[in-house]
N, C-alpha and C positions, 0 to 999 in steps of 0.2 A: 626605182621609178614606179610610179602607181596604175596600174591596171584597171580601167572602167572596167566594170560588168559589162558582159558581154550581153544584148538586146534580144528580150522576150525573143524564143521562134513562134512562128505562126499558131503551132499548136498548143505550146502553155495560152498564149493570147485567149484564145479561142477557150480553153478553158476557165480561165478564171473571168470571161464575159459570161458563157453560159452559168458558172457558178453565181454573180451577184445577181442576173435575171434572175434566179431561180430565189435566190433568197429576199429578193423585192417583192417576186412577186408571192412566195409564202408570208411574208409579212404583212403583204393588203390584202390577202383573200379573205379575212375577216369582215374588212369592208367593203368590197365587193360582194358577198354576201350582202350585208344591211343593205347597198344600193340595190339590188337586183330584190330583196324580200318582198311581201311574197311575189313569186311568181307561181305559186301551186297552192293547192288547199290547206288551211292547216288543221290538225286536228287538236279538241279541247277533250281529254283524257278526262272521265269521270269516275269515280272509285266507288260509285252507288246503281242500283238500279233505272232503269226509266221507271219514270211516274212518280218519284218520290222528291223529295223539298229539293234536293240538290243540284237532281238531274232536271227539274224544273227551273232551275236559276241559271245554269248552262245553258238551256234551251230556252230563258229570257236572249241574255246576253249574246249568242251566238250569232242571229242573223242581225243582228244591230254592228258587232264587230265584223262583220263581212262587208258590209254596205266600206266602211270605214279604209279597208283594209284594199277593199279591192278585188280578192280572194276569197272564196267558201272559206268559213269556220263550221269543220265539222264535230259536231259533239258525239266523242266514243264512250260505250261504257265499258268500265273492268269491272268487275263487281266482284267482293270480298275480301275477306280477312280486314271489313272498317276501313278500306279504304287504301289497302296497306298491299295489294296489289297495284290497282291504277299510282301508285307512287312510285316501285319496284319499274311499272312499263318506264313511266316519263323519268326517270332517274338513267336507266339506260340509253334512251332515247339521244341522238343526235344534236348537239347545239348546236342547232339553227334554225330556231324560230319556227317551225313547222309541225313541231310537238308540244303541246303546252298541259298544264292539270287545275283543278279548279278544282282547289284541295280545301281539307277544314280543319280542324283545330286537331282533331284526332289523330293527324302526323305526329303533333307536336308532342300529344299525351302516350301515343306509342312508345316511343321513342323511351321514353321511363318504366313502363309497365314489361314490354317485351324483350325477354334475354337473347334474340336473335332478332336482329332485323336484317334486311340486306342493304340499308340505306341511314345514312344520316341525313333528318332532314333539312338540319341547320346548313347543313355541306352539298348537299346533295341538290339541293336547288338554287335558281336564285329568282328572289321576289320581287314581282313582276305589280300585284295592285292588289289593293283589298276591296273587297266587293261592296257586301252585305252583311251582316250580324242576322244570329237566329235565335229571336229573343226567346227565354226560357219561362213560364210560371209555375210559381208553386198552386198546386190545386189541391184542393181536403172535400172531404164529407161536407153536406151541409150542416149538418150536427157536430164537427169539431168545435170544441171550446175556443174560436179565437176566431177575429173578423180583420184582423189590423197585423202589419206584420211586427210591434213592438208584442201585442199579445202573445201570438206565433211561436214569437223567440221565448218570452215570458214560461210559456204552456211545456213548452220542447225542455228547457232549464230546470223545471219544476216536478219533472216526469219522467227522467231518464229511463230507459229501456220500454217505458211504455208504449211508445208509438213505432209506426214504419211507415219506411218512402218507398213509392216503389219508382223506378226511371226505364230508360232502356237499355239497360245494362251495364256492366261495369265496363269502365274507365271511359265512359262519355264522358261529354262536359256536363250533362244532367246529375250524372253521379257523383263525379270529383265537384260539382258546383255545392252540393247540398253537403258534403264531405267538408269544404271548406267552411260552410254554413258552420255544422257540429265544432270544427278547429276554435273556431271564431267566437263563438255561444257558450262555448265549456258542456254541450249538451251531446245524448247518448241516442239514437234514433237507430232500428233497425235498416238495412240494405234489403228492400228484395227486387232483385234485377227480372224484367219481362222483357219482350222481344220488340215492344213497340207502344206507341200510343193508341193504337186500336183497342189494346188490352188493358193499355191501364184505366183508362179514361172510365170504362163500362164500370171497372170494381173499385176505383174512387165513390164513381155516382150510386152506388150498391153498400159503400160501406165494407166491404171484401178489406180494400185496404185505407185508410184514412189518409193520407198525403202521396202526392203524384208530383214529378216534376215532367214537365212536357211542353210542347212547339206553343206558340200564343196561337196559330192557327188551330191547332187542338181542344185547348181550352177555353178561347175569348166565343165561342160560339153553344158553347155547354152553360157552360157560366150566364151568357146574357137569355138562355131556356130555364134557367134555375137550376140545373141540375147537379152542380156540384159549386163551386167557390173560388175564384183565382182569386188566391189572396195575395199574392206578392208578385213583380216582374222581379228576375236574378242580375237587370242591369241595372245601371239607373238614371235611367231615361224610360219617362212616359212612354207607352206605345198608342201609338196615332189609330184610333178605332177602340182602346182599351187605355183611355185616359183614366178611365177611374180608380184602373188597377194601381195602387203604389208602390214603390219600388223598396225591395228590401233593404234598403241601402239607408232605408228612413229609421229602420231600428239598428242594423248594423251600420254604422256610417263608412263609406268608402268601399263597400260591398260590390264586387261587380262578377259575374260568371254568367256568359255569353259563346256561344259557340261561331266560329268567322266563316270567312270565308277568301278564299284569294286565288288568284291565278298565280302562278308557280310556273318556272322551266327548268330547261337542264340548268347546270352548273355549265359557265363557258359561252353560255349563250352569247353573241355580242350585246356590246351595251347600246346601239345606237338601235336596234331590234327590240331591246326591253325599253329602251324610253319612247318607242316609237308604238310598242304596247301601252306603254302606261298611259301615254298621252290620248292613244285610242278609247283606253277602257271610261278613261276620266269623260270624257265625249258621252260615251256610250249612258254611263253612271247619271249625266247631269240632263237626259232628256226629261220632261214635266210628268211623262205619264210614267215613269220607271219605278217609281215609290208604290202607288197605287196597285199595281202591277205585281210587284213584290208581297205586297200586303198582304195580298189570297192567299200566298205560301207563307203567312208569318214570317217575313223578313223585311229585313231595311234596311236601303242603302249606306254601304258607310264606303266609300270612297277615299284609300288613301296611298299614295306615289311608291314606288318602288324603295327607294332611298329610306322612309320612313317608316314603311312596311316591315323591311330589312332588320331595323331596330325593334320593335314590338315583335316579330318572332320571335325572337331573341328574349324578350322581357316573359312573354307567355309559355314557352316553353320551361323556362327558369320556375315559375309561377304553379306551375300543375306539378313539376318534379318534386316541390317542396309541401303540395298537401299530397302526394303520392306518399312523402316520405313521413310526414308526422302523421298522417291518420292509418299509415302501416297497411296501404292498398295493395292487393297485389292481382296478377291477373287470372289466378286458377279462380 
């Protein structure tokens, strides 16, 4: 004869109720986060100084995204090591929306150059919106032989070892930009790294050194003084204020080297918090005076979704690894 099981007692009961509460409710506390976010400040991790192009675009951005949000966006800085601290903070940083980084390209180029990082940045975040692009010009003497960037390329081809660039140091996108330049040319141009545009800018206009690559904000205001020459933009697209400038891309076709810019969080973040950034940032991005605004710091909006962000990290990192690797860059 068959024996029923004999009926839960009160105390298994009892436990295996508390057991699925508890596993219901671990399962939506993700969402209950995004519902309740923010309810506290949050902060936008910066990996550069105050007062420079970066930390000035953060401090565009930030009280526009608070208005949005509901909650203070507070702009922190970490400064040093390129940026590769304030990555190191917001990589540790808690997913939940409350720590963010408004990161640049030089995540990406780390990542190939140094034999220790403490972070992948491909893994280590997830991409949240792209902001702005920081367009780059090549500037010379005004006595360089070349006015156009087909001549440029022509002079650099024709001259190997003769001439030098100087930028703001190695493994910028200034430096790997005009590295890709040499890949692409078959031409031989010395490296000499300086700490900034302050510096180079004076010994372009002095002849000290004959080619500069630097901020458009740097050079579209020397240039229209006469004092030195932007002869090529490194994207290719016109810059709005320095239409005249052409883009290198006119003698190298397809030519693009541009340093980004993008908010970034942890990895695990939820996703209803990262579209709910992105959809904020895209707000933020599409007011009339935002361009204009950018423009004093040489930048411009470039505006693009999480999802498709995601991808072009991906493509640019791949893209600096591979003139890291044929122009044999390294970071001593």
């Amino acid at each position: 004869m068959h024996n029923p099981q004999p009926p839960f007692s009160a105390d298994r009961r009892h436990a295996l109720i508390t057991a699925l509460l508890a596993a219901v409710g671990s399962a939506t506390t993700p969402l209950a986060w995004s519902q309740d976010w923010p309810s506290r400040p949050v902060r936008l991790v910066v990996g550069y100084s105050a007062g420079g192009g970066v930390d000035a675009m953060a401090r565009l951005v930030a009280p526009r995204l608070s208005e949005l949000l509901g909650q203070q966006v507070i702009v922190e800085n970490r400064t040093g090591a390129a940026g590769l601290i304030a990555g190191d903070t917001v990589a540790r940083a808690a997913p939940d929306g409350y720590t963010l980084m408004l990161g640049d390209s030089s995540l990406l180029i780390a990542q190939h150059l140094q034999s220790r990082m403490s972070f992948d940045p491909l893994k280590a975040f997830t991409p949240v919106a792209s902001l702005f692009t920081l367009p780059l010009i090549i500037v010379t003497h005004n006595d360089f032989p070349a006015r156009t960037p087909a001549e440029f390329v022509a002079t650099l081809k024709k001259n190997p070892g003769r001439y030098s660039y100087a930028t703001s140091g190695v493994g910028t996108v200034h430096h790997l930009g005009f590295e890709m330049l040499k890949g692409r040319t078959g031409s031989f141009v010395l490296h000499i790294p300086y700490r900034g545009a302050s510096q180079i800018v004076p010994d372009v206009m002095s002849g000290q050194v004959p080619i500069g690559v630097v901020s458009a904000a740097s050079a579209i205001a020397q240039a229209r003084a006469g004092r030195l020459r932007a002869l090529a933009v490194m994207n290719p697209v016109r810059l709005s204020g320095g239409e005249d400038i052409p883009p290198l891309s006119d003698a190298v076709p397809g030519f693009s080297a541009v340093p980004r810019l993008y908010v970034l969080a942890p990895t695990g973040t939820p996703a209803p918090i990262v579209e709910r950034l992105s959809e904020s940032l895209r707000k933020v991005m599409a007011a009339p005076d935002i361009a204009q605004v950018a423009a004093q710091q040489g930048a411009v909006p470039a505006y693009m979704p999480a999802a498709a962000l995601a991808t072009d990290l991906g493509r640019e990192s791949a893209e600096w690894g591979k003139v890291i690797r044929e122009q044999k860059i390294s970071a001593q």
